[in-house]
Residue, then its C-alpha position, 0 to 999 in steps of 0.5 A: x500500500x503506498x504510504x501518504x504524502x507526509x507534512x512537516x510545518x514550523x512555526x516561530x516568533x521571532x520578536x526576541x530574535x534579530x529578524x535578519x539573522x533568523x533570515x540569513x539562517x533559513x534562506x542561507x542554511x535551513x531550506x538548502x540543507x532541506x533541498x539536498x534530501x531526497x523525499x521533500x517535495x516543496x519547501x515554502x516560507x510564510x509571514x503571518x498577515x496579522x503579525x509579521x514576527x510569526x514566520x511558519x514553513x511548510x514542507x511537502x514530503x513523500x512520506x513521513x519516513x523521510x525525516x528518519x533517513x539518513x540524508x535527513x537525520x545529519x541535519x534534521x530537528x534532533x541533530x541541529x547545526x551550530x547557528x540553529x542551536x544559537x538562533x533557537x534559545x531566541x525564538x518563541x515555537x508557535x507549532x512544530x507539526x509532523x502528519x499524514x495527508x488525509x484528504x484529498x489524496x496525494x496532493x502537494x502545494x500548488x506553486x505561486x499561491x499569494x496567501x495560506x490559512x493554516x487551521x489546528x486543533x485538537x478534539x474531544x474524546x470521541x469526536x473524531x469519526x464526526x470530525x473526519x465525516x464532517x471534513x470530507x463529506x462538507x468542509x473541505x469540499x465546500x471550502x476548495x470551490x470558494x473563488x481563490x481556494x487553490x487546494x484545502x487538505x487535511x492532516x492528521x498528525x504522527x508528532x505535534x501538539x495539535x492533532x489535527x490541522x488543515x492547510x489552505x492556499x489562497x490567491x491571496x490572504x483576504x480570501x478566507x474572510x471572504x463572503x463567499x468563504x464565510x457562506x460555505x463555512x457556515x452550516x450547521x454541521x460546523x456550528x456541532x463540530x466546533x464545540x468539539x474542538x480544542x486548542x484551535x490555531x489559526x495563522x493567516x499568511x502571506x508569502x515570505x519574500x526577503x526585502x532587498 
C-alpha cells in the first residue's frame, strides 16, 4: 500500500530574535540543507498577515519516513547545526507539526499561491469519526470551490501538539474572510463540530519574500 504524502510545518516568533539573522539562517542554511534530501517535495516560507514576527514553513514530503533517513537525520530537528542551536534559545515555537495527508489524496502545494490559512486543533474524546465525516463529506469540499481556494487538505498528525490541522492556499490572504468563504463555512454541521474542538490555531499568511 503506498504510504501518504507526509507534512512537516514550523512555526516561530521571532520578536526576541534579530529578524535578519533568523533570515540569513533559513534562506542561507535551513531550506538548502532541506533541498539536498531526497523525499521533500516543496519547501515554502510564510509571514503571518496579522503579525509579521510569526514566520511558519511548510514542507511537502513523500512520506513521513523521510525525516528518519539518513540524508535527513545529519541535519534534521534532533541533530541541529551550530547557528540553529544559537538562533533557537531566541525564538518563541508557535507549532512544530509532523502528519499524514488525509484528504484529498496525494496532493502537494500548488506553486505561486499569494496567501495560506493554516487551521489546528485538537478534539474531544470521541469526536473524531464526526470530525473526519464532517471534513470530507462538507468542509473541505465546500471550502476548495470558494473563488481563490487553490487546494484545502487535511492532516492528521504522527508528532505535534495539535492533532489535527488543515492547510489552505489562497490567491491571496483576504480570501478566507471572504463572503463567499464565510457562506460555505457556515452550516450547521460546523456550528456541532466546533464545540468539539480544542486548542484551535489559526495563522493567516502571506508569502515570505526577503526585502532587498
Amino acid at each position: 500500500m503506498t504510504k501518504p504524502l507526509g507534512l512537516l510545518i514550523a512555526s516561530f516568533d521571532i520578536s526576541a530574535c534579530a529578524e535578519d539573522e533568523f533570515h540569513d539562517w533559513y534562506d542561507t542554511e535551513h531550506i538548502p540543507d532541506r533541498k539536498k534530501v531526497p523525499g521533500f517535495l516543496t519547501l515554502e516560507r510564510w509571514v503571518s498577515a496579522d503579525n509579521p514576527k510569526v514566520v511558519l514553513a511548510i514542507y511537502d514530503l513523500q512520506s513521513i519516513d523521510v525525516l528518519q533517513s539518513p540524508q535527513y537525520l545529519p541535519i534534521g530537528y534532533h541533530n541541529p547545526s551550530p547557528w540553529t542551536r544559537r538562533l533557537m534559545p531566541k525564538c518563541k515555537r508557535v507549532l512544530r507539526f509532523v502528519g499524514d495527508q488525509i484528504a484529498p489524496g496525494n496532493v502537494i502545494a500548488p506553486r505561486a499561491a499569494g496567501g495560506l490559512l493554516f487551521m489546528g486543533f485538537n478534539l474531544e474524546p470521541g469526536a473524531e469519526e464526526e470530525y473526519a465525516r464532517w471534513m470530507d463529506q462538507e468542509h473541505l469540499p465546500n471550502l476548495a470551490k470558494v473563488p481563490g481556494v487553490l487546494s484545502a487538505r487535511r492532516f492528521v498528525a504522527t508528532e505535534g501538539t495539535h492533532k489535527y490541522i488543515a492547510v489552505y492556499h489562497l490567491s491571496a490572504p483576504e480570501v478566507c474572510s471572504s463572503p463567499q468563504w464565510l457562506q460555505a463555512r457556515e452550516t450547521p454541521w460546523t456550528h456541532s463540530i466546533r464545540p468539539r474542538t480544542r486548542e484551535r490555531l489559526r495563522i493567516t499568511c502571506r508569502p515570505y519574500r526577503r526585502e532587498a
